[in-house]
C-alpha positions as CSV (number, residue, x, y, z in Angstrom):
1,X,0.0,0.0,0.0
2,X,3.0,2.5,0.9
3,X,4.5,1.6,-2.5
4,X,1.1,3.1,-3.8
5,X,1.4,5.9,-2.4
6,X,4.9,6.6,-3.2
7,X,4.0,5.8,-6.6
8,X,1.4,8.4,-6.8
9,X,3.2,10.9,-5.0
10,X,6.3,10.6,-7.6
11,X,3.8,10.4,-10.8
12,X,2.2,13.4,-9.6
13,X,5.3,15.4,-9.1
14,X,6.4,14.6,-12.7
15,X,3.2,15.9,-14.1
16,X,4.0,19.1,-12.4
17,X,7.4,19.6,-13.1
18,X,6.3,18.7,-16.4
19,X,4.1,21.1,-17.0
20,X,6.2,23.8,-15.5
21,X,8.8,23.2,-18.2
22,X,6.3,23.0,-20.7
23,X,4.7,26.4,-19.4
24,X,8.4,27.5,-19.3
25,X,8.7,26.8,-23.0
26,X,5.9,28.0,-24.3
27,X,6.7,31.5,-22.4
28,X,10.3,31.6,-23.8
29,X,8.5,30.9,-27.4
30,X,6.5,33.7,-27.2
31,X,8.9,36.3,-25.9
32,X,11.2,35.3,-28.6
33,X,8.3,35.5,-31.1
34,X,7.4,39.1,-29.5
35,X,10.9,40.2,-29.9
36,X,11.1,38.7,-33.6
37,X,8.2,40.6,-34.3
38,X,9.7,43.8,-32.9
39,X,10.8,46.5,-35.8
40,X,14.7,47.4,-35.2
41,X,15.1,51.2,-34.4
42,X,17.7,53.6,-35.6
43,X,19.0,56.9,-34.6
44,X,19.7,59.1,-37.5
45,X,21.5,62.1,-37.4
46,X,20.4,65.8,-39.6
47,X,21.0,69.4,-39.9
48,X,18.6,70.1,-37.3
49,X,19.3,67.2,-34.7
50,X,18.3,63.4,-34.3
51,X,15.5,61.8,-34.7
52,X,14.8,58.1,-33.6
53,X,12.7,55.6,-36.1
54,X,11.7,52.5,-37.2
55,X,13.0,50.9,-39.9
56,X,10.9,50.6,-43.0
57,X,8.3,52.9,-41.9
58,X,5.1,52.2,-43.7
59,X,3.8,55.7,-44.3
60,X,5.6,58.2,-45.9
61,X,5.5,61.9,-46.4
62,X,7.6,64.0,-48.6
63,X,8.0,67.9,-49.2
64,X,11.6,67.6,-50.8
65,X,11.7,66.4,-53.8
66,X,15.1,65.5,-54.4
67,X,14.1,63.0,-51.4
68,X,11.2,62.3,-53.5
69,X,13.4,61.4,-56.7
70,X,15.8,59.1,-54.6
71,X,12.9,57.5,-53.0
72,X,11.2,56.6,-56.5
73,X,14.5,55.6,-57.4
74,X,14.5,52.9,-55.2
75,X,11.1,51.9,-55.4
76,X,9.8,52.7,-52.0
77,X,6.3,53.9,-51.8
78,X,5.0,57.1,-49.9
79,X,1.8,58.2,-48.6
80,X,1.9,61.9,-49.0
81,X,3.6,64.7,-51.7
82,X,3.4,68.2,-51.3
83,X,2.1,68.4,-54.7
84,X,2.2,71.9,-55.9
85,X,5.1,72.1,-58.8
86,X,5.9,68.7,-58.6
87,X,8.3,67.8,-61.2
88,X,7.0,66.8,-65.0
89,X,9.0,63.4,-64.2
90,X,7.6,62.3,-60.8
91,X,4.0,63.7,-62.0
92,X,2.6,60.3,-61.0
93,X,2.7,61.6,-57.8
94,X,-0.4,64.4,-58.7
95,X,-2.5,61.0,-58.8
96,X,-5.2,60.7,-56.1
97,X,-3.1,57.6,-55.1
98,X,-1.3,60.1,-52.7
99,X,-2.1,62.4,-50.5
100,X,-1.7,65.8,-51.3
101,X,0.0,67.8,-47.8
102,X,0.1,71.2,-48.9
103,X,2.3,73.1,-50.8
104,X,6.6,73.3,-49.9
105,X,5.8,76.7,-47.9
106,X,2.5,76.0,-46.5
107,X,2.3,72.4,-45.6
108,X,-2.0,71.3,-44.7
109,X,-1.0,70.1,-40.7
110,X,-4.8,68.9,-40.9
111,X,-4.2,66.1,-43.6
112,X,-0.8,65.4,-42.2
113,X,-2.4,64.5,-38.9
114,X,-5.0,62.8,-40.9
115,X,-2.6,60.4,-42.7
116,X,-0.5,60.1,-38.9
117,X,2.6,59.3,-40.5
118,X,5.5,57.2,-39.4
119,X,7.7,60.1,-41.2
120,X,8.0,63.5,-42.5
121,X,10.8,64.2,-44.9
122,X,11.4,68.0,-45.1
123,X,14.1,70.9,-46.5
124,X,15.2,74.2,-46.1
125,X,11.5,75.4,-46.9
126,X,10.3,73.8,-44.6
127,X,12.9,73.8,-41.5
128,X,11.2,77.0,-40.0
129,X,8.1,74.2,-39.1
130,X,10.1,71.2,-38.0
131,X,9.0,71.4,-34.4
132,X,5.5,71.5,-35.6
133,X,5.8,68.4,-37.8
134,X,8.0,66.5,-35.5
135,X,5.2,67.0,-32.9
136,X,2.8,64.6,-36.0
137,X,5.8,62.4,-36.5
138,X,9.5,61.8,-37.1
139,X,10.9,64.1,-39.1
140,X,14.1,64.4,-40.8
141,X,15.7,67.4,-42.6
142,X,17.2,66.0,-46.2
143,X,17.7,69.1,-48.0
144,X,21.2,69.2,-49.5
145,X,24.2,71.7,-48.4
146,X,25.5,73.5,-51.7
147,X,28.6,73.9,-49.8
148,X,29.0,70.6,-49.9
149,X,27.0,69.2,-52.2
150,X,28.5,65.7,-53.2
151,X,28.7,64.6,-49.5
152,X,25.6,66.2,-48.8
153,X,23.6,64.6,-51.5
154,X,25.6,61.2,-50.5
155,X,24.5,61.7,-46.7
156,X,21.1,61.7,-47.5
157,X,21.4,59.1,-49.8
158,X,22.2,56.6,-47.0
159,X,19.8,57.9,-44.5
160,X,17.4,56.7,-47.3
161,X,19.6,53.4,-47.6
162,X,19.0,52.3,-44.0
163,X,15.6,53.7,-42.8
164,X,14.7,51.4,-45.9
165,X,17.3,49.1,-46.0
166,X,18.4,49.4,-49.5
167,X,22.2,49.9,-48.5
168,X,23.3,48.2,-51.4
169,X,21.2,50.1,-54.2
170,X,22.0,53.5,-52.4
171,X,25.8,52.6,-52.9
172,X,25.5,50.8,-56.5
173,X,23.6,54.1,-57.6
174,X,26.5,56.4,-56.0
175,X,28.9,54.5,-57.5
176,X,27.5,54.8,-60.8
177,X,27.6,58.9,-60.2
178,X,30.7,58.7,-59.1
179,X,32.0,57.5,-62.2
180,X,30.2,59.7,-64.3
181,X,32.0,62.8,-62.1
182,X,35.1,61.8,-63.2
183,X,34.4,61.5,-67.0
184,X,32.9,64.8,-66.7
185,X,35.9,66.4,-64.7
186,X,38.0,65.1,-67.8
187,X,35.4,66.8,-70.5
188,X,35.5,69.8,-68.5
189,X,39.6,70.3,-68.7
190,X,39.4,68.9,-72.4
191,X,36.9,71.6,-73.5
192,X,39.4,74.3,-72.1
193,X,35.9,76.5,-71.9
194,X,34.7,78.7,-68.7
195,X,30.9,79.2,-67.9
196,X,28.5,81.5,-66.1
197,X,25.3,80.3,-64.6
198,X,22.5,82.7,-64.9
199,X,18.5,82.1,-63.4
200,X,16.2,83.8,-65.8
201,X,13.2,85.2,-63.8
202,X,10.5,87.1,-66.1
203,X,13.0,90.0,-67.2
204,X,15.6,89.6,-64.7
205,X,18.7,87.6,-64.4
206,X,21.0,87.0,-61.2
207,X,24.2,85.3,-61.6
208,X,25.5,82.3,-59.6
209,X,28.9,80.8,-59.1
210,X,30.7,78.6,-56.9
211,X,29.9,77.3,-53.5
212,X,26.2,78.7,-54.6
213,X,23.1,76.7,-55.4
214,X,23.7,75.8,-58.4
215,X,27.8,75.5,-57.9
216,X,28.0,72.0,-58.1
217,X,28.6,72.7,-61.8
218,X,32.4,74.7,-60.8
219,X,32.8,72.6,-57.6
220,X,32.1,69.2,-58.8
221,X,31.9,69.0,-62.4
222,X,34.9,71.0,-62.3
223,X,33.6,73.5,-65.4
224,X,35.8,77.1,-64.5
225,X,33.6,79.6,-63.6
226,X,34.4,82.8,-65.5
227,X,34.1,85.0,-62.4
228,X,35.3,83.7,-59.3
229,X,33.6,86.5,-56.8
230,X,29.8,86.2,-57.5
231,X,27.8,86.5,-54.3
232,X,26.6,83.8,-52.8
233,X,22.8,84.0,-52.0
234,X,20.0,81.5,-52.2
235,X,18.3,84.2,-55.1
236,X,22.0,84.7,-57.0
237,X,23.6,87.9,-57.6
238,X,21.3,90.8,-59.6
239,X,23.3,91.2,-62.5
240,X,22.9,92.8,-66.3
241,X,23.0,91.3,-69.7
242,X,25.9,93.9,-69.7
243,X,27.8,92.0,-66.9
244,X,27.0,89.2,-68.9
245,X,28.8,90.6,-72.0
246,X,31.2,91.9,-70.3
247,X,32.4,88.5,-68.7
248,X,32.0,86.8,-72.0
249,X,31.9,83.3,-70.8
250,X,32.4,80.7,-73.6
251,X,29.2,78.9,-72.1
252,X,26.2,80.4,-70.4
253,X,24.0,78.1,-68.5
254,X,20.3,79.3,-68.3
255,X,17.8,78.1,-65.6
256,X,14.3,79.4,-66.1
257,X,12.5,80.0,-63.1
258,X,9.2,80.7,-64.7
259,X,9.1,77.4,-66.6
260,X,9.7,75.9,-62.8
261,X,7.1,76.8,-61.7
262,X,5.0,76.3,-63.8
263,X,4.3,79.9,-66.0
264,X,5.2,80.5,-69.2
265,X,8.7,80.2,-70.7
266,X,10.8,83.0,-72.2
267,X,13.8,82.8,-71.3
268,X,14.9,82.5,-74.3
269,X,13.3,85.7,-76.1
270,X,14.7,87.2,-72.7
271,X,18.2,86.0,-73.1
272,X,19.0,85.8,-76.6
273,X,18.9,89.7,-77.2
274,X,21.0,92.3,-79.7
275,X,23.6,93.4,-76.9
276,X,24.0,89.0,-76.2
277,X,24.7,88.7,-79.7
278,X,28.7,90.0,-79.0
279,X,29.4,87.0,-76.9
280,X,31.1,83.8,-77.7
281,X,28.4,81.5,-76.0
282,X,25.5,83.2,-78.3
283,X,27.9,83.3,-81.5
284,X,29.0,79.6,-80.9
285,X,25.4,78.2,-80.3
286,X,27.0,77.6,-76.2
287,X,23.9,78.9,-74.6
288,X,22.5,75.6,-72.9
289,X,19.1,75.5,-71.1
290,X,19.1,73.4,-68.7
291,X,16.1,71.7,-67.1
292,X,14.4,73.3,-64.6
293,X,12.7,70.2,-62.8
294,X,16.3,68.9,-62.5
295,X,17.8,72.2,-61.1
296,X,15.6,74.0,-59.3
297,X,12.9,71.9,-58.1
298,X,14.5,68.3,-57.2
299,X,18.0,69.0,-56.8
300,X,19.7,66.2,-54.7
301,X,17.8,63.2,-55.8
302,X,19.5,60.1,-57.2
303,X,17.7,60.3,-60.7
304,X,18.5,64.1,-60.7
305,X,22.0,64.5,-60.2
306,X,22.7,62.0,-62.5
307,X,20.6,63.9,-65.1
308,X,22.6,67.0,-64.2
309,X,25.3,65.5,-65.4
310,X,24.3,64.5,-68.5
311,X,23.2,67.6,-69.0
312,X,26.4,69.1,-68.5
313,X,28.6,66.5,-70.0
314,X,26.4,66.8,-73.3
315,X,27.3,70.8,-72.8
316,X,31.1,70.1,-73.0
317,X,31.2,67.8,-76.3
């Protein structure tokens, strides 16, 4: 009879210790399921500080559009454009497929909040509001430093690479620019030719030149600029058609600002007048327009600058 009940007594302490590893298991199973299912988190660093996210976040919103070219580029999907002047070449993005969040200067907080993003990709126009949008989500500042522009542009580029982990498309895509820099750095010494850059705005001109917004074209492209001292300002230096005459560049670079934005271009009844008709770029058919949705709306993308290049390159043959 005692054997019984030692019998019993042992069975029923192996059910229990059985069902305590069991229950064990099971919990281990599910915290290593819950931490499988856990997104990974980065830190990234930007002009105006750091901003923690998730990897791969699922909604999207862009005002930059160089972010937005990079972005399409690597075919990741967004949510929300600021679709006012959107470039002819990303005009999918008009669709009703996205969300339209206001223009680059006025952004509509209301449908922002709406779509409650899991990140906001802004610029200079919009760095004056970043605490307001980084109260409705993440927000990172991607606009690109024309003091720097080739390791700007490339920084941003791999902020892209990892929030969406396409590290290996950002750098093959880099690459490829960087290969088409140097072929261009050789055309530009070849050609032996100096250049101005001029934005044409209704009847006005300014002038830009290095370190400016458009300066990649001296600084990286390596094209001499035929005045070394033009102010740098975000709007370029007022100048003449007499200035312009009396630098003579052997090419002249025109980006029309009107066409940007959508108005009616005449830049070139503007900029091919009588007193133009004395320099070498207008007598030697060196007056290149270049493409506004490339220059002065989407600056900074990965499709972009590698179309400023071939724009350039095509300039010096």
């Amino acid at each position: 009879m005692k054997n019984l009940k030692y019998l019993f007594v042992i069975g029923l302490v192996l059910i229990i210790v059985a069902a305590c590893g069991s229950s064990d298991s099971d919990d281990q199973a599910d915290s290593e399921d819950t931490e499988g299912n856990e997104s990974e988190t980065i830190v990234v660093e930007h002009e105006l500080g750091e901003t923690e996210i998730e990897k791969n976040p699922e909604k999207v919103v862009v005002f930059d559009f160089g972010a937005l070219d990079s972005l399409d580029e690597l075919g990741v999907e967004v949510a929300g454009v600021a679709q006012t002047n959107i470039p002819s070449y990303l005009d999918k993005y008009e669709s009703d497929d996205y969300e339209n969040i206001g223009s680059l200067k006025e952004p509509d907080f209301e449908k922002i909040a709406e779509i409650d993003p899991d990140l906001i990709l802004i610029s200079g126009r919009q760095a004056d509001l970043y605490d307001q949008l980084e109260e409705l989500a993440p927000t990172i500042f991607v606009g690109v430093d024309t003091t720097r522009y080739m390791d700007s542009f490339k920084e941003n580029a791999h902020i892209l690479g990892e929030i969406f982990e396409k590290e290996d498309e950002v750098n093959t895509k880099l690459d490829e620019i960087d290969d088409k820099i140097a072929t261009i750095k050789e055309h530009a010494e070849d050609s032996g030719k100096d250049a101005l850059i001029i934005l044409a705005n209704d009847d006005k001109i300014s002038a830009y030149g290095p370190q400016s917004r458009f300066g990649i074209i001296h600084d990286v492209f390596g094209v001499p600029a035929v005045d070394e001292g033009i102010e740098v300002s975000t709007h370029g230096q007022n100048v003449s058609f007499e200035y312009v005459v009396e630098q003579d560049p052997d090419l002249l670079y025109v980006i029309d600002r009107s066409a940007a934005i959508g108005e009616e271009s005449a830049a070139g009844a503007i900029v091919e007048n009588v007193l133009m008709e004395k320099t070498k770029a207008m007598k030697n058919d060196d007056i290149h327009y270049l493409a506004p949705d490339y220059w002065y709306l989407s600056g900074g993308g990965l499709i972009s600058v590698t179309e400023m290049i071939n724009e350039i390159d095509e300039s010096l043959q």
